[in-house]
N, C-alpha and C positions, 0 to 999 in steps of 0.2 A: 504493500500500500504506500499512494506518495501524498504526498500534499494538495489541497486543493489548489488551482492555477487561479489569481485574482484577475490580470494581467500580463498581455502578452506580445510583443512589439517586435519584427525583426530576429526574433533568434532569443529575445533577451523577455525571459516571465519573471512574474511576479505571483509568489505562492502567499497562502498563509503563515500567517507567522509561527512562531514557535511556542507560542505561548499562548495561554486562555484565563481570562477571567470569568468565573462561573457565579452570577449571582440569580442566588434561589429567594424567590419572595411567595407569599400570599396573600393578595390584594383583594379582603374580603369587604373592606372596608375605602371609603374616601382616602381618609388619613393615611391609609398604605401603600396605598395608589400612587399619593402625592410624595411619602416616602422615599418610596421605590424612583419614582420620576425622578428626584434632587439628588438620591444617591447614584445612578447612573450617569450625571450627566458632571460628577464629580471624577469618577471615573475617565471618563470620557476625557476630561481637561486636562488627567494628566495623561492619559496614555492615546493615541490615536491606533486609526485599524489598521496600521502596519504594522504595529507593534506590541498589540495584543488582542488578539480576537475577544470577542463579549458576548457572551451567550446567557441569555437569560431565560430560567425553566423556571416554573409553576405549575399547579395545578388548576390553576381559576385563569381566564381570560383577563387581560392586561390592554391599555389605554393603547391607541393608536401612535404616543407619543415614546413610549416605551420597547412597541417593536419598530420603532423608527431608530431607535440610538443605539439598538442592539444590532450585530450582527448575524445574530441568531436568537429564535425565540424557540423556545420549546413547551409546548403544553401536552402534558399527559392529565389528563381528567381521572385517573385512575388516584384516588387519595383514600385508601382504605384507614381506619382509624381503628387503633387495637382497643377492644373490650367494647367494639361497636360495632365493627365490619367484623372484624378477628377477634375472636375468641375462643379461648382455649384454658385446660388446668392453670397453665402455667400464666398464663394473662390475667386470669381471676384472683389471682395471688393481691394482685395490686390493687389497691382500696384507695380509697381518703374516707376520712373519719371525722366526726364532731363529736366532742365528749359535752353532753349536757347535766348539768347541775340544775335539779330541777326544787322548787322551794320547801319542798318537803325535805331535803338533804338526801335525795334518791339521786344517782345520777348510770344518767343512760346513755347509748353510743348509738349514733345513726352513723350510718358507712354504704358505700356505692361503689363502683367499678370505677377503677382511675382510665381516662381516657386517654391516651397516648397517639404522639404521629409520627415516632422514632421510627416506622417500617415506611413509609408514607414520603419522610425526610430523606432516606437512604432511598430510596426510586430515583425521586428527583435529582437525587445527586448522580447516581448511577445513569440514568440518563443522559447528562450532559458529560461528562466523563466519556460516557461511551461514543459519543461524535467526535471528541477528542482522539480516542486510540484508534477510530476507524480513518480518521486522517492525519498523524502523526503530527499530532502537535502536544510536542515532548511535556515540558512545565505548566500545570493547570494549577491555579489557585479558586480556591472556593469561598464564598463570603454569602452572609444572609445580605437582603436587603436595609436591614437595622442595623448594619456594623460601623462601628466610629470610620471615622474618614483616617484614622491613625493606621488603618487597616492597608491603606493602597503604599506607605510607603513602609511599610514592615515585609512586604513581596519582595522587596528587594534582593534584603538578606535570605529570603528563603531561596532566589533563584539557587547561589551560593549552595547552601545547604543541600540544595535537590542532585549537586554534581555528585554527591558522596552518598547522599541516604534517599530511602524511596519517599521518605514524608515528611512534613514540618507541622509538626500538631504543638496546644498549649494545654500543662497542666489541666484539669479539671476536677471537681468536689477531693476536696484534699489528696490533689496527686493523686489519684488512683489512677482516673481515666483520660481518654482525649475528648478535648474539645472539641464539638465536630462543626460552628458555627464561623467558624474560618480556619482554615487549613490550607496544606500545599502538597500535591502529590506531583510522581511520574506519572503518565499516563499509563504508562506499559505494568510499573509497579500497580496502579491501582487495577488495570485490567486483572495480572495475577493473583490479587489478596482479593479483591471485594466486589468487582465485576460479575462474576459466577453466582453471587449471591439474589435469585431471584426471588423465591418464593417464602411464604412466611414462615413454613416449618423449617425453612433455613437459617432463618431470620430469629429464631427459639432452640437452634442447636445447641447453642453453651447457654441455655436456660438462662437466657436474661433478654430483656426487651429492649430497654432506652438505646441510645444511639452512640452514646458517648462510652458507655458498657463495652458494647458490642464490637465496635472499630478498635480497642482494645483488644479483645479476645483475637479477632481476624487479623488482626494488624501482630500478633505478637510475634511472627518467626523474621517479619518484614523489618528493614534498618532502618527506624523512626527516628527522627529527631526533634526530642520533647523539652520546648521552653519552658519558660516559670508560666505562670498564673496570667494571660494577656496583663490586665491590671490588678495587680494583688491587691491597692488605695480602694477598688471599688467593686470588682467581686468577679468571681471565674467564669460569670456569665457574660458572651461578648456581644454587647446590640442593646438597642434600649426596650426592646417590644417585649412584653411580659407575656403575651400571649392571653391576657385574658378574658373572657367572655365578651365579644360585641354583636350588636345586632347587623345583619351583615346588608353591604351596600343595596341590596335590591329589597329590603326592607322583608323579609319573609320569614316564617315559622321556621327554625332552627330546633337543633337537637339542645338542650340546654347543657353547656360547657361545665358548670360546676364550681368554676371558681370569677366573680363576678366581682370586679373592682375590689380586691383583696376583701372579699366574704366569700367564704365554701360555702354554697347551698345544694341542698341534698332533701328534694322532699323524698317522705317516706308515708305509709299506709297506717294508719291508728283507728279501730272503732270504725272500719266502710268508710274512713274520711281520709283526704291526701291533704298532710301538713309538710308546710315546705318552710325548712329550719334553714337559717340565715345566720352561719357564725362570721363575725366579725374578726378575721385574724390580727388585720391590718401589720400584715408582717412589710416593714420599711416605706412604712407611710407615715406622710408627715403628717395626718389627720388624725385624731382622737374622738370624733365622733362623725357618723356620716346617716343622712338624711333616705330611709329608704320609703318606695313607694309602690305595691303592689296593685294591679288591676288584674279584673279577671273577666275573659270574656265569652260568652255562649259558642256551639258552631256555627251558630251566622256572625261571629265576630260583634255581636251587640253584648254590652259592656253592663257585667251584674254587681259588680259591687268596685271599691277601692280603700286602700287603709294606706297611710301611713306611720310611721317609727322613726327617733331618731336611736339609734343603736350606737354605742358607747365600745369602742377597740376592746380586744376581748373577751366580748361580752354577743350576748345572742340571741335572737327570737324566733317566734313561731307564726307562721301565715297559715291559717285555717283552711283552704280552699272552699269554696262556695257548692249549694249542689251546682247539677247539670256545666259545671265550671268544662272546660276545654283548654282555653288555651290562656295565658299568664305572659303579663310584660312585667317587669320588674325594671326599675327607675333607682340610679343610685346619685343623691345629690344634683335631682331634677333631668338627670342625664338617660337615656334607654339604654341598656347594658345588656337585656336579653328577653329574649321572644322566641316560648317556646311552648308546644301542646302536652300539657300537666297528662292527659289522657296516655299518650305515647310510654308504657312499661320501660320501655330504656331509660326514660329520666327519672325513675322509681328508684330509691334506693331500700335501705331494713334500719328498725329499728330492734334495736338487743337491749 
């Protein structure tokens, strides 16, 4: 296999370059949209397409302005989410849990399936990779769409790196694992180690799910080279997108996510009624109390009741659901955060 030819004049072409920047996004949202748009065209300023090709993959369709400054776009629609699409022993393992203290001095545990897109994440990565080693272009660097802009000139030194070892990964949750939220591989090394890796019972062979685990385990015979912590000052996670629950841009009934503007909500079944518990974790928020607002509304979307609460960090309440109730928007400090059908058993969690 050779290079794709850009240009060609006289005897004398112009191939693609050697190198690829690979950014993965998901623009479920405006805000991501507009994200993605400003991180690309950051990109863009420093490097031009002679000298690094830009391929951008997703799962969700992207602005007309975005496969304009790419030189590649990729959408695979295939975004299975484990303990939703995938499930199995070893996925059910994974919870989230609210411990309630209830005024009697009883306290009880509501818990649900943790929803994961570490299989979902590794597609999309594998995807673009894979255009990579089918036209030899050697050095691929990988970035989310949410990656500090400290990220374009940290490639540098990975080019370096890439002459000697197959990858440049960053510490992750106390040195264990890699970071998989920017990274730098061969292309040819990443065909050998993680290429191969298609299907989900693959994807659960060393019994573990997340992504950062796993490229670990596949990655261990491979000659890594693993920096400190991207930013030890501010945490081993790289990008600013928290990932948590939004209502998505086309405004429509969603699966509900679970963890909604730093509250874990988890309704669960009591007595033929669906109560939907709203723990406040407020883990690295600078808020100490947050204003919540439930509505509920019939299957003709006509609206049977609405409460509010303000809920105090660490602390947590209870939304009763209504009868004939369907489907629940939930407002976090006047804001919609999620839209989702109470009726749907997947968003059901247990009370113990």
């Amino acid at each position: 296999m050779g290079k794709q030819t850009l240009q060609y004049f006289s005897g004398k072409s112009i191939e693609m370059p050697d190198r690829a920047i690979i950014v993965g996004c998901h623009c479920d949202t405006d805000e991501k949209m507009l994200m993605t748009e400003n991180f690309l065209s950051k990109v863009r300023e420093r490097f031009n397409n002679y000298d690094v090709f830009l391929i951008v993959a997703s799962h969700l369709s992207v602005s007309e302005k975005i496969q304009d400054v790419a030189d590649l776009f990729i959408l695979n629609k295939n975004n299975p989410i484990i303990n939703l699409d995938l499930i199995s022993d070893r996925s059910k393992t994974s919870q989230m849990m609210n411990e309630l203290w209830r005024a009697n001095g009883v306290m009880e545990r509501v818990s649900c399936l943790r929803k994961n897109h570490s299989y979902a994440h590794h597609l999309l990565i594998r995807d673009a990779f894979n255009f990579c080693i089918m036209n030899d272009i050697n050095h691929v660097h990988f970035m989310n769409y949410d990656s500090p802009i400290k990220c374009l000139s940290e490639i540098e030194w990975h080019v370096e790196k890439l002459m000697k070892y197959d990858g440049v990964f960053y510490q992750y949750h106390h040195q264990q694992y890699y970071s998989t939220e920017f990274f730098s591989m061969n292309s040819k090394s990443f065909d050998k180690f993680l290429s191969h890796i298609t299907t989900y019972e693959q994807w659960e062979s060393f019994d573990h799910i997340d992504t950062e685990v796993n490229y670990k385990e596949f990655l261990k015979t491979a000659k890594i080279y693993c920096d400190d912590i991207f930013d030890p000052d501010v945490s081993d996670v790289i990008g600013s997108v928290s990932f948590q629950s939004e209502v998505n841009r086309k405004g429509e009934v969603d699966v509900l996510k679970n963890i909604v503007s730093n509250f874990t909500i988890i309704p669960y079944e009591r007595d033929g009624r669906i109560v939907i518990n709203n723990s406040y974790t407020g883990f690295d928020d600078p808020k100490n109390e947050k204003h919540v607002l439930w509505e509920s509304y019939d299957e003709n979307m006509e609206q049977i009741n609405h409460l509010d609460a303000i809920v105090q960090k660490n602390n947590w309440c209870d939304y009763i659901c209504p009868e004939k109730c369907k489907y629940i928007k939930i407002y976090i400090d006047t804001e919609l955060k999620s839209f989702f059908d109470i009726t749907d058993k997947r968003n059901i969690g247990k009370i113990e």
